[in-house]
LOROFI-937020 format. One record per residue (C-alpha): x, y, z; residue in one letter. Coordinates in pm, whole numbers, plus 50000, padded with zeros to 5 digits. Each point is the difference from the previous one (the first is absolute). Example, Ala and Ser with C-alpha at 12.3 -4.5 7.8 and 13.67 -1.06 7.14 Angstrom:
// LOROFI-937020
512304955050780A
501375034449934S
This chain:
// LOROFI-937020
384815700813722X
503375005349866X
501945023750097X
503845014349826X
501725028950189X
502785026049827X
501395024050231X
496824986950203X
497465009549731X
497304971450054X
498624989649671X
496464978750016X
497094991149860X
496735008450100X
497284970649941X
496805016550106X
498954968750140X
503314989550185X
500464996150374X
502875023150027X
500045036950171X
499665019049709X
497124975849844X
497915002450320X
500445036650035X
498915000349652X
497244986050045X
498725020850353X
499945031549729X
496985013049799X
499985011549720X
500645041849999X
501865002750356X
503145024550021X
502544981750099X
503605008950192X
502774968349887X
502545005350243X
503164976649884X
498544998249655X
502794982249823X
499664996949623X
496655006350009X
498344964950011X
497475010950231X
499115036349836X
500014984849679X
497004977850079X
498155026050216X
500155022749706X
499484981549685X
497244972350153X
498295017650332X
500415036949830X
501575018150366X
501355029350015X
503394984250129X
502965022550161X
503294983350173X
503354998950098X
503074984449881X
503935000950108X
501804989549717X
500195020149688X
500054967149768X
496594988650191X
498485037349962X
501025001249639X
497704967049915X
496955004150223X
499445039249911X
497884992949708X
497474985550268X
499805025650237X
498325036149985X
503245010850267X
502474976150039X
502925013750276X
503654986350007X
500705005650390X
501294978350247X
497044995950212X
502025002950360X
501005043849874X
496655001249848X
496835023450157X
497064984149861X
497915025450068X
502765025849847X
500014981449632X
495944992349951X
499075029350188X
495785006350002X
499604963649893X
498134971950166X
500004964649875X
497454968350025X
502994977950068X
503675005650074X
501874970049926X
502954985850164X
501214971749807X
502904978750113X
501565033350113X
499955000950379X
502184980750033X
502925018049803X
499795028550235X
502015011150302X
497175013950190X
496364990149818X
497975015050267X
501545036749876X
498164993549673X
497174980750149X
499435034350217X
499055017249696X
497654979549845X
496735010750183X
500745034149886X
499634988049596X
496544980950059X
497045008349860X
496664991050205X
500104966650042X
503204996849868X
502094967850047X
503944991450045X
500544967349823X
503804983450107X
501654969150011X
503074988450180X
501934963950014X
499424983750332X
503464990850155X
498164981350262X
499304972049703X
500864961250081X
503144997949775X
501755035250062X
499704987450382X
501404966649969X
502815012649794X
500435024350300X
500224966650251X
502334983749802X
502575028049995X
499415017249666X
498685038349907X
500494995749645X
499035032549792X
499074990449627X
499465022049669X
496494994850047X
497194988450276X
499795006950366X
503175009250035X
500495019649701X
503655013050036X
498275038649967X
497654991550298X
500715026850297X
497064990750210X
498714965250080X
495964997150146X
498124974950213X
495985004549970X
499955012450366X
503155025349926X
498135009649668X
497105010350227X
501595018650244X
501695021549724X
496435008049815X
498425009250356X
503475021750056X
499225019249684X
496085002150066X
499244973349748X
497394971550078X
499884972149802X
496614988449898X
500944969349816X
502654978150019X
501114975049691X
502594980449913X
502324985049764X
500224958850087X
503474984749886X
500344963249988X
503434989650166X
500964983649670X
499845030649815X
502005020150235X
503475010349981X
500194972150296X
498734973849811X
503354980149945X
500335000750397X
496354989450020X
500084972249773X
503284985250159X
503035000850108X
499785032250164X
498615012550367X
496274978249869X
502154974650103X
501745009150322X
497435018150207X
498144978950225X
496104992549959X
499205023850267X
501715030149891X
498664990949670X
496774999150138X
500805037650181X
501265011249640X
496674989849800X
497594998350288X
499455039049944X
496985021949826X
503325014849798X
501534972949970X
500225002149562X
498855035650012X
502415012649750X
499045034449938X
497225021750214X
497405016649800X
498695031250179X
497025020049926X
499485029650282X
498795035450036X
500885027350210X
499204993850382X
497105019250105X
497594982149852X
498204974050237X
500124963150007X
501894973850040X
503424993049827X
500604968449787X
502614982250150X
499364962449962X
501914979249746X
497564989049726X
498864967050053X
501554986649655X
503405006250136X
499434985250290X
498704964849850X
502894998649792X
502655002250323X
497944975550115X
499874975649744X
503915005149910X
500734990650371X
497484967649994X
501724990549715X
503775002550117X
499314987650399X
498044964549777X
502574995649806X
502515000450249X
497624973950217X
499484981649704X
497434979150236X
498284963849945X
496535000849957X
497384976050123X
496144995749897X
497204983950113X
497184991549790X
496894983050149X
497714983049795X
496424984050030X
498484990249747X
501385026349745X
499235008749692X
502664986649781X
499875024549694X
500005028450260X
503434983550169X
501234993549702X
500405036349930X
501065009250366X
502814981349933X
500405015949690X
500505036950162X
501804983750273X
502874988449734X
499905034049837X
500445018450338X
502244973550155X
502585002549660X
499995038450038X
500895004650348X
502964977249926X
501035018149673X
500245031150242X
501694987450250X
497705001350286X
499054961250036X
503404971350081X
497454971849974X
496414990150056X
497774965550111X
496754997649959X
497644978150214X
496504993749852X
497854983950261X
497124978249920X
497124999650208X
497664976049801X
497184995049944X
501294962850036X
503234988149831X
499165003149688X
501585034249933X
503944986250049X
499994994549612X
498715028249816X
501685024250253X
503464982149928X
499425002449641X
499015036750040X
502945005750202X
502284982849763X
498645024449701X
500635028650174X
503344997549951X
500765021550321X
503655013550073X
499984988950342X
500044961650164X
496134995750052X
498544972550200X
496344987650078X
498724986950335X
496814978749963X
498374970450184X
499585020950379X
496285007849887X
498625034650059X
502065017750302X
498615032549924X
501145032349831X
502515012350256X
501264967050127X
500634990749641X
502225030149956X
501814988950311X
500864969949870X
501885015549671X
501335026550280X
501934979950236X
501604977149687X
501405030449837X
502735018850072X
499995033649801X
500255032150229X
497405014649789X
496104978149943X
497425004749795X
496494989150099X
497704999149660X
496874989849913X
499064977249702X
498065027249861X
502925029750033X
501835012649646X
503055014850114X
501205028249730X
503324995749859X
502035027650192X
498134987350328X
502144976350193X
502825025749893X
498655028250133X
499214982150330X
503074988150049X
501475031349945X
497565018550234X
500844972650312X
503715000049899X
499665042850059X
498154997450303X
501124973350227X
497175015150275X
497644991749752X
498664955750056X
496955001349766X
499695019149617X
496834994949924X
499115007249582X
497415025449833X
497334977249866X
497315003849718X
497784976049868X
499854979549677X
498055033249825X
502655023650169X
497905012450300X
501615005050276X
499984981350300X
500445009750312X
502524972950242X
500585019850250X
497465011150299X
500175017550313X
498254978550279X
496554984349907X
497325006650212X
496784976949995X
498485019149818X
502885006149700X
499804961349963X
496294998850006X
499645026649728X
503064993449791X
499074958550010X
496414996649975X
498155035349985X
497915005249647X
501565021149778X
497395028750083X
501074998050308X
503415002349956X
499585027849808X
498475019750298X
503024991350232X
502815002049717X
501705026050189X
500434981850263X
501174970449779X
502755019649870X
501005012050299X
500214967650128X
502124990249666X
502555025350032X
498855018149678X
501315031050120X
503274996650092X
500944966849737X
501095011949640X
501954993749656X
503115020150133X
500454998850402X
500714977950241X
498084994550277X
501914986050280X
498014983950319X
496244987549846X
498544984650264X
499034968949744X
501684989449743X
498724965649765X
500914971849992X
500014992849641X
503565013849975X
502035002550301X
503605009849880X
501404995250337X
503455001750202X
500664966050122X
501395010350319X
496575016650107X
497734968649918X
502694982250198X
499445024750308X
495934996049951X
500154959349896X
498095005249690X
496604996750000X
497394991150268X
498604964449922X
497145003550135X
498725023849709X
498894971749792X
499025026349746X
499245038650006X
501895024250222X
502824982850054X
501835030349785X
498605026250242X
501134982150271X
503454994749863X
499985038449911X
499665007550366X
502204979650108X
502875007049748X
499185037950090X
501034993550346X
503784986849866X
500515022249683X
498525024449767X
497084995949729X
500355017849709X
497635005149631X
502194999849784X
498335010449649X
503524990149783X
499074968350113X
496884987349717X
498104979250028X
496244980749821X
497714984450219X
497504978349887X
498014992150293X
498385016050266X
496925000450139X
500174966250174X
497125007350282X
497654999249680X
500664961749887X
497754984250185X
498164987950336X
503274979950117X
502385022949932X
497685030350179X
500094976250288X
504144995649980X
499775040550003X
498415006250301X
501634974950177X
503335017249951X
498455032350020X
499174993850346X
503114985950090X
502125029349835X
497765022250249X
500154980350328X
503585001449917X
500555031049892X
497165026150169X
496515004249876X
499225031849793X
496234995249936X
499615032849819X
């Protein structure tokens, strides 16, 4: 949206499918509704409510210049300053659909005096639409901390502004003037593209504050809320107010403060591969996304270095070769080594071999038959560099076709593991509420994170290194199965799980209770001990 001021006459443009104020308000119209434009401007607004949506559109306007160019668009069109006015004086015996308070609020020595009169000029079911900036936003604070209050010709602190809002301040006013907000939008504004963004990028208060008052700063629902988007009505009618931050705002504080804490921790990254047997092709292209996701967490800053440790478990010793030559193709940007010759230890104690030789202070435990997606490792990082509570991000899965898979699982009972690993598919069927209960299908999604699962899997552990430290890796004594639900538990008991669904990932396996008679046997085995170890839950 740009945006030129004379004599504080704000020229725009209106793209109907924009993500400014006036665009969104735009948009909340139907066609036909009367209309009150309080702050009109030049018009920009009435213009588009007349010509495309056909309202009957009324307003107000302070400067003459302004007034002169919207008028055309506008069945009464006012020139009053809007603190002497008496709305109810100039558009007596009218009642409007929506009266719209652009961008004006703020410009006002005491809003709530016009905000007063606004249920008095609704129709039935009429609606106040208004928007304010949000002075509580990330880089207007940290300016603030580093001993600036710089007013500009433009943006949150527009050198006209009068008034300055928080959401909770905005609130208070609208229940003041017996106004309750039924919706609750916002306008998202990246850093970068802020009047801040030469201080964010460098060499300005990014620089100097501290990680954790960075972390207060961004680590906030509001955090890059740059304008509030109100829609409310008057007061009397019941239910409940909107008052939570929309969730898109929220991700984006969050993923603006992974980014900044990684890059500042810049960490060294260790993984653990343990093969038997393995499917070469299928490696082959692990490796592949590995590269890809390796080279972009670098390129962003979040990754200093990584070593990779692929460890052989046979069959035999014939393996050493192809897996070098694999390893050699993959052309990884990290120092990579292969352990071979101590015959089949098992899954976990295999990982604790590439553990204790690495050094990063973040690990990544990954399965031969994992894809990682390019952004993955980045967005992990991020997430554990944002979160230092957090010692386990585990990824949102799907399967080679794009189903999803479900990782994480609350505790199994018995009777989970007997339906979910050997039940028909009839069967199944009859229990799958149960299954999905069990499998976290209600509370795991594309856009949340879900901190504390009881169970995450063990086909991609991103993992603080201090935490496995605390827990000593993994339990040899799973040879194979469970030893990720017992490393859950006991990771739990030291730090925080989380789902993390930035984090993507392709699995290619599953399903391992089905391959056969030996490997059903190597199941119960460790189901038994996970239970004797853990507490039965039969049902």
């Amino acid at each position: 949206m740009m945006i030129a001021h004379t004599a504080h006459v704000y020229h725009r443009t209106l793209d109907p499918n924009g993500q400014d104020s006036l665009a969104r308000f735009a948009r909340l119209i139907p066609p036909g509704s009367r209309v009150l434009d309080l702050g009109a401007g030049p018009g920009v607004l009435g213009r588009y409510l007349t010509e495309v949506l056909h309202c009957v559109t009324d307003g107000v306007e302070c400067h003459p210049a302004a007034v002169a160019e919207a008028a055309p668009w506008y069945r009464h069109l006012e020139c009053a300053d809007l603190e002497q006015l008496t709305l109810t004086g100039c558009f007596a015996g009218l009642q409007y659909d929506f009266i719209i308070c652009a961008d004006i609020l703020e410009h006002l020595r005491q809003p709530g005096n016009l905000l007063a009169q606004l249920p008095g000029l609704l129709a039935a079911d009429g609606r106040v639409l208004l928007s304010v900036p949000n002075v509580a936003y990330a880089g207007l604070i940290a300016e603030l901390l580093a001993g600036d209050f710089r007013y500009r010709p433009e943006g949150l602190l527009d050198e006209t502004h009068l008034r300055f809002f928080t959401r909770a301040s905005l609130l208070r006013l609208l229940e003041a003037c017996g106004l309750r907000p039924v919706a609750l939008d916002a306008t998202v504004m990246d850093l970068c593209h802020s009047e801040f963004a030469n201080d964010w990028a460098g060499g300005g208060w990014a620089e100097i504050l501290p990680p954790a008052v960075m972390r207060a700063l961004l680590d906030r629902p509001e955090a890059l809320v740059y304008q509030f988007l109100v829609t409310a009505v008057p007061a009397a009618p019941a239910g409940e107010p909107a008052e939570q931050v929309p969730a898109e705002a929220v991700a984006a504080a969050q993923a603006t403060l992974a980014a900044r804490l990684a890059a500042s921790s810049n960490p060294a990254l260790s993984i653990a591969i343990v093969t038997y047997s393995p499917d070469l092709a299928v490696l082959a292209t692990v490796l592949a996304h590995l590269n890809r996701a390796l080279r972009h967490a670098k390129q962003r800053g979040l990754l200093a270095e990584a070593h990779l440790t692929l460890i052989d478990n046979g069959p035999g010793s014939g393996w050493r070769k192809p897996l070098q030559a694999i390893l050699h193709a993959a052309d990884l940007p990290a120092v990579v080594e292969l352990l071979s010759g101590q015959g089949n230890a098992g899954y976990g104690a295999g990982h604790n071999l590439a553990f204790f030789r690495g050094k990063g202070s973040v690990h990544l435990i990954l399965n031969p038959d994992v894809l990682v997606e390019e952004d993955a490792l980045s967005e992990g990082l991020a997430f554990l560099a944002a979160h230092p509570d957090a010692g386990l991000a585990a990824p949102a899965a799907r399967d080679s076709q794009g189903r999803r898979q479900y990782l994480c699982k609350r505790y199994p009972t018995v009777l989970d593991l007997a339906l979910r690993g050997f039940a028909p598919a009839w069967l199944r069927r009859r229990w799958q509420t149960r299954l999905d209960r069990y499998e976290l299908r209600d509370q795991t999604n594309d856009d949340s994170v879900l901190w504390d699962p009881p169970i995450a899997s063990g086909c991609f552990m991103l993992c603080q290194r201090t935490a496995l430290e605390q827990v000593e890796g993994f339990r040899p004594d799973y040879f194979l199965y469970f030893e990720d639900f017992d490393l859950s538990l006991r990771l739990a008991a030291v730090a925080r799980l989380a789902y993390v669904p930035q984090v993507r990932i392709v699995h290619l396996g599953g399903h391992a209770a089905r391959k056969g008679l030996r490997h059903i046997g190597l199941f119960l085995r460790a189901a038994v001990r996970f239970f004797h170890r853990h507490g039965w839950r039969w049902w």
